[in-house]
C-alpha positions in Angstrom: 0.0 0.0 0.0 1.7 3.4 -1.3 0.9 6.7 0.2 0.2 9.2 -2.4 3.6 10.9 -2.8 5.2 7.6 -3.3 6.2 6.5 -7.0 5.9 3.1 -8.2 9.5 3.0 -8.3 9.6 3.8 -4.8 7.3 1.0 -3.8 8.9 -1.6 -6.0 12.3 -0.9 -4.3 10.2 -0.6 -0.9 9.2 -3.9 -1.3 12.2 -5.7 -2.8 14.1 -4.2 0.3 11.9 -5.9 2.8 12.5 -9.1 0.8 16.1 -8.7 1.0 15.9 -8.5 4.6 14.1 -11.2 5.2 16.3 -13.6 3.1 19.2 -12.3 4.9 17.3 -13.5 8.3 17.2 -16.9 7.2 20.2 -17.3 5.8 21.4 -15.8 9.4 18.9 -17.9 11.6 19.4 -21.3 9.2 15.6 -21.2 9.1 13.3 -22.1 6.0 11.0 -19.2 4.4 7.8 -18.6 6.4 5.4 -16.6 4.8 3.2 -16.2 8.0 6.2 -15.2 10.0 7.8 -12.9 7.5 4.7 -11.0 6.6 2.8 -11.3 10.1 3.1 -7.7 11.0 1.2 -6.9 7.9 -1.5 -9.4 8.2 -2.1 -8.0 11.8 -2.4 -4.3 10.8 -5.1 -5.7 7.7 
């Protein structure tokens, strides 16, 4: 969800950084991809 001065750009990179970070987690922790954990404080806020 983009607020209105955001560009597309912006919100592509936005989310591509949050993916980034939660690869590096698992590589880190040496735990498996969870959707439900990685994207839990979003599915709270919805």
């Amino acid at each position: 969800h983009r607020t209105a001065n955001q560009t597309h750009h912006h919100a592509l990179r936005t989310v591509g950084n949050r993916l980034v970070g939660i690869l590096h987690g698992c590589l880190r922790h040496h735990t498996p991809y969870n959707e439900h954990t990685a994207w839990a404080h979003r599915m709270a806020a919805a």
